[in-house]
The first five atom37 places (N, CA, C, CB, O) and aatype in JSON, in Angstrom:
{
  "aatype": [20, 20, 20, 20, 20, 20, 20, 20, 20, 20, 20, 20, 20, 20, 20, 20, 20, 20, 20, 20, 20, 20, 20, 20, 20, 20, 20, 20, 20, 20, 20, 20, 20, 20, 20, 20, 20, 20, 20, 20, 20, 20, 20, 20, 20, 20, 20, 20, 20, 20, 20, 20, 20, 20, 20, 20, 20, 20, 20, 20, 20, 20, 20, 20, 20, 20, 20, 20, 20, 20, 20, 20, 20, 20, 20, 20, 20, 20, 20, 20, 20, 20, 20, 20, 20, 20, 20, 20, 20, 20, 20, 20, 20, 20, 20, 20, 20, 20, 20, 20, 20, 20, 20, 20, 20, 20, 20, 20],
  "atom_mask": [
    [1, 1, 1, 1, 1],
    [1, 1, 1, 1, 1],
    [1, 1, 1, 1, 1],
    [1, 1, 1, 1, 1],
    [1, 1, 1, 1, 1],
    [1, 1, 1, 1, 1],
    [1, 1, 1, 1, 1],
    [1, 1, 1, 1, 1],
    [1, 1, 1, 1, 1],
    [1, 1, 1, 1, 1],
    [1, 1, 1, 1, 1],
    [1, 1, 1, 1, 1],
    [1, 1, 1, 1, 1],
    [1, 1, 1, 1, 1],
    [1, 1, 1, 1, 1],
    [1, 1, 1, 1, 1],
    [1, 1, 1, 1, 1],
    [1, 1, 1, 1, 1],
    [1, 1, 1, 1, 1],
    [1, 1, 1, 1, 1],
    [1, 1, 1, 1, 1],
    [1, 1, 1, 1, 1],
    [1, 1, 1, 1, 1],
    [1, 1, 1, 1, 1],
    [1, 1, 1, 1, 1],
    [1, 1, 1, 1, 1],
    [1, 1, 1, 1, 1],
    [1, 1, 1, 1, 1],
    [1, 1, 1, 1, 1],
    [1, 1, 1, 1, 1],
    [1, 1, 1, 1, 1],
    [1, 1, 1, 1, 1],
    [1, 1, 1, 1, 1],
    [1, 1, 1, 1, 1],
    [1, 1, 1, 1, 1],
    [1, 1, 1, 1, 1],
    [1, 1, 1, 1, 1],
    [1, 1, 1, 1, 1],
    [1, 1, 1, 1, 1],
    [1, 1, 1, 1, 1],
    [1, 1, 1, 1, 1],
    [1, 1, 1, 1, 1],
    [1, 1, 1, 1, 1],
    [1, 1, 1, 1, 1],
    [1, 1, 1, 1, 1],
    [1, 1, 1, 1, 1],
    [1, 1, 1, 1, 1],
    [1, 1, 1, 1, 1],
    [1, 1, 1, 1, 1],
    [1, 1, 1, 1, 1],
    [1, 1, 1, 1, 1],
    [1, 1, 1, 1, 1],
    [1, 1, 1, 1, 1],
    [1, 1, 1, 1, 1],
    [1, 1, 1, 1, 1],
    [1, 1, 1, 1, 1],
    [1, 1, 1, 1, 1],
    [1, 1, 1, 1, 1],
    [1, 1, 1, 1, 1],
    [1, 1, 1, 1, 1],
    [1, 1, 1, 1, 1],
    [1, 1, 1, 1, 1],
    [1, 1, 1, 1, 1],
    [1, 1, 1, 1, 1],
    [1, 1, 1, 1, 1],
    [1, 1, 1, 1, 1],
    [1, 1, 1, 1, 1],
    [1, 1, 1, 1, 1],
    [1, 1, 1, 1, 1],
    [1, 1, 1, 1, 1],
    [1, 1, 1, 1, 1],
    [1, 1, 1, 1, 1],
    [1, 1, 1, 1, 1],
    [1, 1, 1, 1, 1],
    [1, 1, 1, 1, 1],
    [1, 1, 1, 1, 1],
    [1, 1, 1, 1, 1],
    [1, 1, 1, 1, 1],
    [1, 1, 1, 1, 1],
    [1, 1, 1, 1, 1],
    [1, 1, 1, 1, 1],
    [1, 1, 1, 1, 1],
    [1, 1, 1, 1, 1],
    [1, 1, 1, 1, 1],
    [1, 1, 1, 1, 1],
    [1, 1, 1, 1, 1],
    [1, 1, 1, 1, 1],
    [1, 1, 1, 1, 1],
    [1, 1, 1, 1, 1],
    [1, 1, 1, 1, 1],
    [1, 1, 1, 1, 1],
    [1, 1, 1, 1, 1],
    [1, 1, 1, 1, 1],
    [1, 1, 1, 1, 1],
    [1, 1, 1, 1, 1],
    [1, 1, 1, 1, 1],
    [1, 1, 1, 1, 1],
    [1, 1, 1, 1, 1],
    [1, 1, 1, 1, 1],
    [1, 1, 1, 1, 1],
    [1, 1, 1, 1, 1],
    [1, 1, 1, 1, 1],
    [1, 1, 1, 1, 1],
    [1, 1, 1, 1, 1],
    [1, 1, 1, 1, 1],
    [1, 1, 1, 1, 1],
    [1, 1, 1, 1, 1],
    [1, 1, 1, 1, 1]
  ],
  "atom_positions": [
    [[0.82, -1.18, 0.0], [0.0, 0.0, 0.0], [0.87, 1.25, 0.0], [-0.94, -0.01, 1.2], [0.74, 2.28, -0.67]],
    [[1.7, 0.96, 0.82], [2.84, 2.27, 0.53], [3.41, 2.99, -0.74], [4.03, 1.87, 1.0], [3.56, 4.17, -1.08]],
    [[3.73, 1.44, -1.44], [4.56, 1.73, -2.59], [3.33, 2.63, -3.81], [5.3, 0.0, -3.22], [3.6, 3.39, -4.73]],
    [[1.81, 2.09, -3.26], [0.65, 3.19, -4.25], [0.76, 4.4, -3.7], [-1.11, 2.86, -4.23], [-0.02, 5.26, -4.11]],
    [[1.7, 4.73, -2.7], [1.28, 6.23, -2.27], [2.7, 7.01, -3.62], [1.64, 6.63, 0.13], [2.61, 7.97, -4.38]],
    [[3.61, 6.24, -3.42], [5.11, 6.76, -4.1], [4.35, 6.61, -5.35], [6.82, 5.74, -3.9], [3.93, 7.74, -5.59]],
    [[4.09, 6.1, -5.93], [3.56, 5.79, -7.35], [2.19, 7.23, -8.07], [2.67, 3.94, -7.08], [2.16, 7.85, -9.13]],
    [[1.27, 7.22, -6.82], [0.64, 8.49, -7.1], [1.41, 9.87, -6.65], [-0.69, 8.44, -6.42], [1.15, 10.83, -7.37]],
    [[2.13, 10.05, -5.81], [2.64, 11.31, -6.33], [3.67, 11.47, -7.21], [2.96, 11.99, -5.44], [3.86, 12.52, -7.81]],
    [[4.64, 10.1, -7.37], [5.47, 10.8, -8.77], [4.64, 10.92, -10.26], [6.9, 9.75, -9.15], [4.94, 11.65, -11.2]],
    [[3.6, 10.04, -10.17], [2.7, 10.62, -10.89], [1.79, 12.01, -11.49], [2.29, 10.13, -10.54], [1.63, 12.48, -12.61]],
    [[1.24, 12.43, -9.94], [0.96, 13.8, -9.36], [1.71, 14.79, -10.5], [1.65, 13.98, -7.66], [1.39, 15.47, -11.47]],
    [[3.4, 14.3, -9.43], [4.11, 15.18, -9.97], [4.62, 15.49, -11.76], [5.07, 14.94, -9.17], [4.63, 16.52, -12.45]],
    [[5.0, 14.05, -12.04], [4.69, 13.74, -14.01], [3.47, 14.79, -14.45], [3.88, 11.65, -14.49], [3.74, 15.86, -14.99]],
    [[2.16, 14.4, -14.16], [1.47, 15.33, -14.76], [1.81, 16.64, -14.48], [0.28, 15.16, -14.55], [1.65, 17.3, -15.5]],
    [[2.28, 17.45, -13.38], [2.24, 18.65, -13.09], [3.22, 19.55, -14.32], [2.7, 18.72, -11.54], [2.91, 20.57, -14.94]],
    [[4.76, 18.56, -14.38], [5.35, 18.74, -15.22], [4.89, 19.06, -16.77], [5.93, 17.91, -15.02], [5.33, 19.99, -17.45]],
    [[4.1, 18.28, -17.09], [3.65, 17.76, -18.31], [2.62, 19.02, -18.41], [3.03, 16.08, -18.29], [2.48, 19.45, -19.55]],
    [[1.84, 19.7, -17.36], [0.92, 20.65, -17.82], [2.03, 21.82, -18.13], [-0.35, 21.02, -16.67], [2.3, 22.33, -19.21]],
    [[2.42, 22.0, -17.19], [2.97, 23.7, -16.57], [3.86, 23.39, -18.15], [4.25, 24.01, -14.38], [3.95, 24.54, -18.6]],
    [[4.39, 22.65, -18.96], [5.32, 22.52, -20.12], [4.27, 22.81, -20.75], [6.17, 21.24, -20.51], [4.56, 23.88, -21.3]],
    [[3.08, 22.5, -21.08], [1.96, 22.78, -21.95], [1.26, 23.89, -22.19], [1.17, 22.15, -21.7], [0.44, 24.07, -23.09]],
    [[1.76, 24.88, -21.06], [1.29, 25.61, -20.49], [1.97, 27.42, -21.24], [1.57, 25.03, -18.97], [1.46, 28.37, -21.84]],
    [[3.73, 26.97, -20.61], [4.43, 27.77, -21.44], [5.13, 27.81, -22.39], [4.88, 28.15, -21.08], [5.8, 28.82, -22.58]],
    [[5.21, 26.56, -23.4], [5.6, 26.19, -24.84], [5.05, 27.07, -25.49], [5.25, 24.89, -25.39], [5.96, 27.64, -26.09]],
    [[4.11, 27.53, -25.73], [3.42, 28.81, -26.56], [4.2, 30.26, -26.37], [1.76, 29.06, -25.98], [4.4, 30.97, -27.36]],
    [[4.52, 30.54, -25.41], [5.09, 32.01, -24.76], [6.1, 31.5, -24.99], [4.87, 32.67, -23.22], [6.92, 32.41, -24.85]],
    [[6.71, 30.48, -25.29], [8.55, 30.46, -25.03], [8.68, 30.73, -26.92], [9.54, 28.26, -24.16], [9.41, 31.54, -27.49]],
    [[7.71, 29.78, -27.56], [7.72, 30.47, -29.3], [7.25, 31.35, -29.74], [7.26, 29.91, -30.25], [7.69, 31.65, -30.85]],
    [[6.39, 32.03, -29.3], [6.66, 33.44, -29.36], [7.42, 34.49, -29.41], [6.4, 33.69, -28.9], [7.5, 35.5, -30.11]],
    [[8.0, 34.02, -28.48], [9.45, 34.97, -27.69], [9.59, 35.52, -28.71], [11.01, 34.29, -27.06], [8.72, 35.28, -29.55]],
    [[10.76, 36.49, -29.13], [11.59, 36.94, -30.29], [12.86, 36.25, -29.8], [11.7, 38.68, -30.56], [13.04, 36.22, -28.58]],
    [[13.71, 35.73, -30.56], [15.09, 35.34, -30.35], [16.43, 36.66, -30.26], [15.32, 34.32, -31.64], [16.49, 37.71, -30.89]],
    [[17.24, 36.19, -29.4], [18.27, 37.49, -29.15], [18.58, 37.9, -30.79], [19.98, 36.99, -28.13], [18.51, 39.02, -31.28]],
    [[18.85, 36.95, -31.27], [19.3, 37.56, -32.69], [18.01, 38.59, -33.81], [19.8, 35.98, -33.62], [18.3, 39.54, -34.54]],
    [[16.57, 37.96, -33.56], [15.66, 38.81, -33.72], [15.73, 40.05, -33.37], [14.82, 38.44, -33.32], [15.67, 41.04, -34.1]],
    [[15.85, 39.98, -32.09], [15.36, 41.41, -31.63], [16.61, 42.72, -32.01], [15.07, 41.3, -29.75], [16.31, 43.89, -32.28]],
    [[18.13, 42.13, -31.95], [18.82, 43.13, -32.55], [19.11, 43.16, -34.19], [20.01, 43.11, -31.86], [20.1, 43.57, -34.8]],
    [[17.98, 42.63, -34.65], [17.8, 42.46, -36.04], [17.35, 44.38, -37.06], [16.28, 41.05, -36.04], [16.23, 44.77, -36.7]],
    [[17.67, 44.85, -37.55], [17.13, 46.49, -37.93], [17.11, 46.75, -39.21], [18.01, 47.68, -37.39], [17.99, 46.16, -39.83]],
    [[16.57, 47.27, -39.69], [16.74, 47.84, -41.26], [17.75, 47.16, -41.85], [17.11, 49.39, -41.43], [18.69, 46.68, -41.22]],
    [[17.57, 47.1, -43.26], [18.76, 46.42, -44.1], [19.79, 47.75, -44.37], [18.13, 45.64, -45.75], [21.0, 47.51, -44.33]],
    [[19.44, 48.87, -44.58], [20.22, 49.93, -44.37], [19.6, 51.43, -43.89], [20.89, 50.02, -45.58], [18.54, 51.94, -44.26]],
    [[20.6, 51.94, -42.96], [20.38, 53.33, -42.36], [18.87, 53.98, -43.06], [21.87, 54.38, -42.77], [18.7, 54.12, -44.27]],
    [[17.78, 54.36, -41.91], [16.93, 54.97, -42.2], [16.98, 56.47, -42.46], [16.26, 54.64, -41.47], [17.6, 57.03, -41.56]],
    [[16.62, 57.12, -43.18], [17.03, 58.61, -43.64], [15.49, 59.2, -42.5], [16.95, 59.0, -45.99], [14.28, 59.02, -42.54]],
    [[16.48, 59.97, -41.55], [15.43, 60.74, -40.73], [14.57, 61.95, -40.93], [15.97, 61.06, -39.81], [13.62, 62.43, -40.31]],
    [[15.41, 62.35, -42.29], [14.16, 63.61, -42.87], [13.04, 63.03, -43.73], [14.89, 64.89, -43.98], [12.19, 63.84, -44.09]],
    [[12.86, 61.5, -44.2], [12.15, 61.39, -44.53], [11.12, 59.63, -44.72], [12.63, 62.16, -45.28], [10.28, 59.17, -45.5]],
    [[11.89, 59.17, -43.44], [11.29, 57.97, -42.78], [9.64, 58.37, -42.29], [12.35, 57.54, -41.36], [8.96, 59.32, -41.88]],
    [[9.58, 57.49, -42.52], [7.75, 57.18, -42.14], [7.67, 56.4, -40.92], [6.8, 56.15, -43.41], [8.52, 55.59, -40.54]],
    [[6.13, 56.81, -40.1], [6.78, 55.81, -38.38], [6.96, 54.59, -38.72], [5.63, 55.6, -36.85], [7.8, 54.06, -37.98]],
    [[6.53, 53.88, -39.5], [6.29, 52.4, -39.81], [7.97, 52.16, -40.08], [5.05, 52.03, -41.32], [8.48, 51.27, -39.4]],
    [[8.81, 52.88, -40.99], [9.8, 52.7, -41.1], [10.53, 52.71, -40.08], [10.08, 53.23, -41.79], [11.22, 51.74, -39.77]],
    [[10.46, 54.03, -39.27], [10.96, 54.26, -37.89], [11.1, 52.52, -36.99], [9.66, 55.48, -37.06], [12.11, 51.89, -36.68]],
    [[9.82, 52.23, -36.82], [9.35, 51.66, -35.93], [10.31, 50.05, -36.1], [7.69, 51.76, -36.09], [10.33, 49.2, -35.21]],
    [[11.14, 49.91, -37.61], [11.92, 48.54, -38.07], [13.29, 48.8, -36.85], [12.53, 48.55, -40.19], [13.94, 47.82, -36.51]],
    [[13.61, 50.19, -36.28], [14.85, 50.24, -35.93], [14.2, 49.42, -34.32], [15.7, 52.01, -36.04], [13.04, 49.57, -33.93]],
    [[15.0, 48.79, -33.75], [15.51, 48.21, -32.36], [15.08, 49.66, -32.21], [17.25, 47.49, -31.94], [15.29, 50.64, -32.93]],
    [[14.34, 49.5, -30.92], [14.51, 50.73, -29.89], [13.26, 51.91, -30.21], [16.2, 51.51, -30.15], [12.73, 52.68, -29.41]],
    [[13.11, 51.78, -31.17], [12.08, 52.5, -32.07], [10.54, 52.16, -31.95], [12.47, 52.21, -33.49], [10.01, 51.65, -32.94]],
    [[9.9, 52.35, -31.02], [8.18, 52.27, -30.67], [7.27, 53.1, -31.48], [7.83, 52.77, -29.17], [7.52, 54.18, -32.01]],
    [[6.26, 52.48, -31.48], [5.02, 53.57, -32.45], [5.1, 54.99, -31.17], [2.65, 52.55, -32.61], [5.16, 55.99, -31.89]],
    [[5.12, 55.37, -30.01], [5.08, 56.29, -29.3], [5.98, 57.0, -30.24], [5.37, 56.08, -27.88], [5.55, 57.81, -31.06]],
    [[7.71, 56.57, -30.07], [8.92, 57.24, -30.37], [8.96, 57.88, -31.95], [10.1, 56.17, -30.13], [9.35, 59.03, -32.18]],
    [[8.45, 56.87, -33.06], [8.65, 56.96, -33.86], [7.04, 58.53, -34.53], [8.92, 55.33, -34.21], [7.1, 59.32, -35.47]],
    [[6.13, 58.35, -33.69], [5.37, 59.57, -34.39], [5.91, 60.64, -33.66], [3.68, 59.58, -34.31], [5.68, 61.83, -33.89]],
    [[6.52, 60.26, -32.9], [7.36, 61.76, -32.07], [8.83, 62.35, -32.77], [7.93, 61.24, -30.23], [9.39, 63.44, -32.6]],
    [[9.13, 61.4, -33.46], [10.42, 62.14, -34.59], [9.53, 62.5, -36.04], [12.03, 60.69, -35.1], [9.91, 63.31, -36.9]],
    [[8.65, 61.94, -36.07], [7.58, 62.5, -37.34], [6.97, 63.83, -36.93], [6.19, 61.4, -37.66], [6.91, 64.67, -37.83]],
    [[6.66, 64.06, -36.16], [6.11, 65.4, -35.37], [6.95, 66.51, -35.23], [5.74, 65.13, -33.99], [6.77, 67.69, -35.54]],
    [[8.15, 65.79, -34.56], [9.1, 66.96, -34.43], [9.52, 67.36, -35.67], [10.29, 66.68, -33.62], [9.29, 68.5, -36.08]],
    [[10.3, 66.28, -36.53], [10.4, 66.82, -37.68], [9.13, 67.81, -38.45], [10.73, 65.69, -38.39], [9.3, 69.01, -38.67]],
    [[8.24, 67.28, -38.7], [7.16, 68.38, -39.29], [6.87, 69.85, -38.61], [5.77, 67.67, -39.24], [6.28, 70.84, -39.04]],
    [[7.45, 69.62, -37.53], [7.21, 71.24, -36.72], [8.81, 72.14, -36.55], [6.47, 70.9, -34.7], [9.12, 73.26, -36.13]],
    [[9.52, 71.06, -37.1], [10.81, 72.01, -36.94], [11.45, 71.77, -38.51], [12.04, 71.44, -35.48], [12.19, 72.7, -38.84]],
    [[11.34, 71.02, -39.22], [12.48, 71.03, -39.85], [13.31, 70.16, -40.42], [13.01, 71.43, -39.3], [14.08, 69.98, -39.48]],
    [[13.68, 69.55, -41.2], [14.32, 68.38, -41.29], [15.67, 68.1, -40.1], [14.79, 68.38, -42.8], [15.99, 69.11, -39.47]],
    [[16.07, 67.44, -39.93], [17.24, 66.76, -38.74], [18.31, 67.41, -39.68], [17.4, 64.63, -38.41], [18.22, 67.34, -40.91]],
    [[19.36, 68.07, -39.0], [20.49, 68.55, -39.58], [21.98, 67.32, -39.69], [20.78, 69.91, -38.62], [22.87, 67.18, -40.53]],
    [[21.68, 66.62, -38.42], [22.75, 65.26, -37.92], [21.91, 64.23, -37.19], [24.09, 65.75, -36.73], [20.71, 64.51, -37.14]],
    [[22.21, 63.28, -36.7], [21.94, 62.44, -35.53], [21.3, 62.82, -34.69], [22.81, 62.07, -34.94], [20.1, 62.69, -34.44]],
    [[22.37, 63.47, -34.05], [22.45, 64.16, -32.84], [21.3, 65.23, -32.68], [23.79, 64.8, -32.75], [21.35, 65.77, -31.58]],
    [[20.26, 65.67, -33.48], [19.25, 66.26, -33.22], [18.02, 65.67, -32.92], [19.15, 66.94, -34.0], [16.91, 66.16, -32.73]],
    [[18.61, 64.02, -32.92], [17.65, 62.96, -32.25], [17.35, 63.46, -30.33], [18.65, 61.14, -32.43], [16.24, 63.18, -29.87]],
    [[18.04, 63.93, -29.72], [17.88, 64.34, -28.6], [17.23, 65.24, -28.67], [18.75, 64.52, -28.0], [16.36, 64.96, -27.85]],
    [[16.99, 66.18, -29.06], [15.43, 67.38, -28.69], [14.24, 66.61, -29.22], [15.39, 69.23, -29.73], [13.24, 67.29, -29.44]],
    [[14.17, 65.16, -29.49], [12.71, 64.57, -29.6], [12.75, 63.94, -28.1], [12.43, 63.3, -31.02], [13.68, 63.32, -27.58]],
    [[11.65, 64.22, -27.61], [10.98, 64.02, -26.46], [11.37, 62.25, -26.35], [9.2, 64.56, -26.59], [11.12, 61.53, -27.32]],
    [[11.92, 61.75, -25.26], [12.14, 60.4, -24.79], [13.67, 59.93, -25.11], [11.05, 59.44, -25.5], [14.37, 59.08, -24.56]],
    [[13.92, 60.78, -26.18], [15.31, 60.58, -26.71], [16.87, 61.06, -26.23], [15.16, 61.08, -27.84], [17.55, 62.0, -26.65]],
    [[17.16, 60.1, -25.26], [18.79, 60.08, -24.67], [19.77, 60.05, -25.24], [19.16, 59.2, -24.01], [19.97, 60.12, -26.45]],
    [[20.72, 59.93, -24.11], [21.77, 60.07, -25.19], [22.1, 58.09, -25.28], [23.44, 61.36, -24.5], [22.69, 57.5, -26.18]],
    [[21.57, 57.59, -24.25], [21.95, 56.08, -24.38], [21.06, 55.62, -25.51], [21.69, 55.14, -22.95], [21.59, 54.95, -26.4]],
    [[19.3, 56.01, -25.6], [18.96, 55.4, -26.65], [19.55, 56.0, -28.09], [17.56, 55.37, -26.55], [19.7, 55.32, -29.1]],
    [[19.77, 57.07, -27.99], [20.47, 57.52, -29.44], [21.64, 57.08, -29.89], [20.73, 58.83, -29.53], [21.93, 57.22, -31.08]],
    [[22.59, 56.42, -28.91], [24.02, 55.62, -29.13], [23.11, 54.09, -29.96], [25.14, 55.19, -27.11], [23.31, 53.87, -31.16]],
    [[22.51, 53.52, -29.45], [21.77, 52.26, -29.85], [21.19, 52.6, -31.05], [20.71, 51.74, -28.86], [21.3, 51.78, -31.96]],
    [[20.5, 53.76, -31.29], [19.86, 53.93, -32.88], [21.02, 54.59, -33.45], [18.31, 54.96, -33.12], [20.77, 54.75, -34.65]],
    [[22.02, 54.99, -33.22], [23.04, 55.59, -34.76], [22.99, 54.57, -35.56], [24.85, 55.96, -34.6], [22.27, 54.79, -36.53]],
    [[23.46, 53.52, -35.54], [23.79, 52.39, -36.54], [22.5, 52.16, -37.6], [24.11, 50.93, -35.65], [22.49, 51.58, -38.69]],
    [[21.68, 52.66, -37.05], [20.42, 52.72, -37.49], [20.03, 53.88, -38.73], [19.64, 52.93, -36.23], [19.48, 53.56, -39.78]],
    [[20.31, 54.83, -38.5], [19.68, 55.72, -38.89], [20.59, 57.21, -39.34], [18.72, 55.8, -37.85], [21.65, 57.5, -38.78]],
    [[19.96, 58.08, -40.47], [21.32, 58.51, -41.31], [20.56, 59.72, -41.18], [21.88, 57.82, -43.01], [19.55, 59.95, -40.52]],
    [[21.32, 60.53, -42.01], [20.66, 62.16, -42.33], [20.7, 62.4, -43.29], [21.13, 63.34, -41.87], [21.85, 62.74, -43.53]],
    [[19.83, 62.46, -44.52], [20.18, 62.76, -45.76], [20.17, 64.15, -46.38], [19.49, 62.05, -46.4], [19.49, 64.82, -45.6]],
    [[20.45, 64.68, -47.06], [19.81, 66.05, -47.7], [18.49, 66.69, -47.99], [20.15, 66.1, -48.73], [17.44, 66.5, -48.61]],
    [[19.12, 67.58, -47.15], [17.42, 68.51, -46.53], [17.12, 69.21, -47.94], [17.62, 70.16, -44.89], [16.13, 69.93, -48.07]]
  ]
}
């Protein structure tokens, strides 16, 4: 009688395994993979005249961020360098080191 007690809980425990795996196999393929996520444009986005959708291909780049360099640009001006990525609202100097590789300045 004993040995049915060992038998139902490693059992117990088998199924518990077997759900909670059933459970988060979906969320684990989902995921994005490390190499996904620092995945970006095939080449430098031109910031005077990227669209948010375009914006939005760079790492780092959110629908928030990206209508906020569309905005700014339309109320100021085309981007003279990079570096005029910082007077858009949210924009650091750490996230702007992460988008250079990203993103270019073309002729205004």
């Amino acid at each position: 009688m004993h040995m049915g007690r060992v038998h139902r809980r490693a059992l117990g425990a088998a199924l518990a395994t077997v759900l909670i795996a059933a459970a988060i196999a979906p969320v684990l393929a989902a995921a994005p993979k490390p190499a996904e996520a620092q995945k970006g444009p095939a080449a430098p986005v031109d910031l005077n005249t990227a669209t948010p959708d375009a914006l939005q291909a760079i790492p780092g780049i959110g629908e928030v961020i990206a209508e906020r360099i569309v905005k700014w640009r339309e109320a100021n001006g085309p981007f003279h360098q990079v570096d005029d990525l910082m007077k858009v609202q949210g924009i650091g100097e750490k996230l702007l080191e992460k988008l250079r590789p990203y993103v270019r300045v073309g002729k205004s």
